[in-house]
C-alpha positions in Angstrom: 0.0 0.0 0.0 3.0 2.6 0.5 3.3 2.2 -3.5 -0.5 4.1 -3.7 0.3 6.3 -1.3 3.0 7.2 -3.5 1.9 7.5 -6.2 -1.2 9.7 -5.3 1.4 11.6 -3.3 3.1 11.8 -7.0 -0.4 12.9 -8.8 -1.4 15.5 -6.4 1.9 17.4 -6.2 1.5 17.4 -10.1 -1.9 18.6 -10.2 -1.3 21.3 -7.6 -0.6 24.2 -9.9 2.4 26.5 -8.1 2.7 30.0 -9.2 4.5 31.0 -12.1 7.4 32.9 -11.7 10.8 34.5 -14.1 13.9 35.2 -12.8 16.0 38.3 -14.1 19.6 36.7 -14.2 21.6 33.7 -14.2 24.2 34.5 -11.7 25.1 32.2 -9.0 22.5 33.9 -6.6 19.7 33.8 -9.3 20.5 29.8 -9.3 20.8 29.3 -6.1 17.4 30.8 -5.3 15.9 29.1 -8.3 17.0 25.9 -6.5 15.7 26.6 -3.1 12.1 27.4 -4.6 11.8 24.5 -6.6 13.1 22.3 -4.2 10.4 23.5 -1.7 7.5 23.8 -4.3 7.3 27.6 -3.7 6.9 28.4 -7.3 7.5 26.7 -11.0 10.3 28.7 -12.4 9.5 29.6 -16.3 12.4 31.2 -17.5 15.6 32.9 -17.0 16.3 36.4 -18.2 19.5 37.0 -19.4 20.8 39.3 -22.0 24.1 37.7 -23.3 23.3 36.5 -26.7 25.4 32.8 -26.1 22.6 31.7 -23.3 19.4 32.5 -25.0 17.6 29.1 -25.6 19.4 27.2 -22.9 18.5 25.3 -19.9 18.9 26.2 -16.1 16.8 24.0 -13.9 14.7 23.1 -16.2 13.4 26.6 -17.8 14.9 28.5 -20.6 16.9 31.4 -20.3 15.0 34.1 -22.7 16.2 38.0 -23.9 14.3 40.7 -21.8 12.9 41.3 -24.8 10.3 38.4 -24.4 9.2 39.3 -21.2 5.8 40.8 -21.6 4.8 37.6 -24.2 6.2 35.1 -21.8 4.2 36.5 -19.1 1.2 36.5 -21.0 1.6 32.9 -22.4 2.9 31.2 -19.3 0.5 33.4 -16.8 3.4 34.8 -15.3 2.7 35.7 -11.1 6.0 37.2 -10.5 9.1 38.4 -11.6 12.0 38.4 -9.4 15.0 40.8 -10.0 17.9 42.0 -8.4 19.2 45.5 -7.0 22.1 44.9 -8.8 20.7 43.7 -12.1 20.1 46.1 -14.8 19.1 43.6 -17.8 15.9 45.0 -18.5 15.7 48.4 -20.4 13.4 51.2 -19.4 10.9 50.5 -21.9 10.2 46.9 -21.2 9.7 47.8 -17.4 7.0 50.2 -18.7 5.7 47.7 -20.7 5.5 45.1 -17.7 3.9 47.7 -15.7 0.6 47.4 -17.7 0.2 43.7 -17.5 -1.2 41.4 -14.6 2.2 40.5 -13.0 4.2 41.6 -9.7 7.7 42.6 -9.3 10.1 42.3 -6.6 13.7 43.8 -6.3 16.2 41.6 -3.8 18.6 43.0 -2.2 21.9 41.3 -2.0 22.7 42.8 1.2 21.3 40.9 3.7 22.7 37.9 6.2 21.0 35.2 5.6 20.0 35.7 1.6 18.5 32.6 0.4 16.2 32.4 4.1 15.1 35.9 4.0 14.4 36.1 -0.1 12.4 33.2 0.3 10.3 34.6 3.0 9.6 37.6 0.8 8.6 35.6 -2.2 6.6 33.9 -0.3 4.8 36.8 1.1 4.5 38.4 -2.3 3.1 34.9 -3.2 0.0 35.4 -1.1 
């Protein structure tokens, strides 16, 4: 009987839809975080943002790393909840922020400046999340 309890176990973590989110870099941070949400079913992680031209199109955890320029349609197509970004990061131009702005998705900034990063960026996904 563990088998079944498996395996429904297996089904309902599959069925359970988890938020959608993009990540703006693909840094060691941006991986590590990327890690930690999937790893504790926080979130689905749909793409990477990155705007060297020899990553577009490959694979980091499982989601492709796209040009900022594909933002907006990304969030549109995958129902993107929330995009996660970086005080330091400054991939995405002006006008695609604006463009963001006008579409059904959230932003957050993360600092890097704090203790305990990966604990305390978590907690504020999370809470963005709600």
């Amino acid at each position: 009987m563990n088998w079944l309890r498996k395996i429904g176990e297996q089904w309902f973590l599959k069925s359970k839809s988890l938020p959608k989110i993009i990540i703006v870099g693909i840094d060691t941070h941006c991986y590590q975080l990327a890690q930690t949400l999937i790893e504790h079913k926080d979130a689905e992680v749909v793409a990477f943002i990155d705007d060297e031209p020899w990553t577009n199109r490959t694979e980091l955890l499982g989601a492709k790393v796209h040009y900022p320029s594909d933002m907006a349609a990304l969030v549109t197509r995958k129902q993107v909840r929330l995009i996660i970004d970086f005080d330091t990061s400054e991939q995405v131009p002006l006008s695609i922020q604006q463009e963001l702005q006008s579409l059904p998705v959230e932003q957050i900034v993360l600092s890097h400046a704090m203790p305990q990063p990966l604990t305390y960026w978590r907690t504020q996904i999370l809470e963005q999340l709600k």
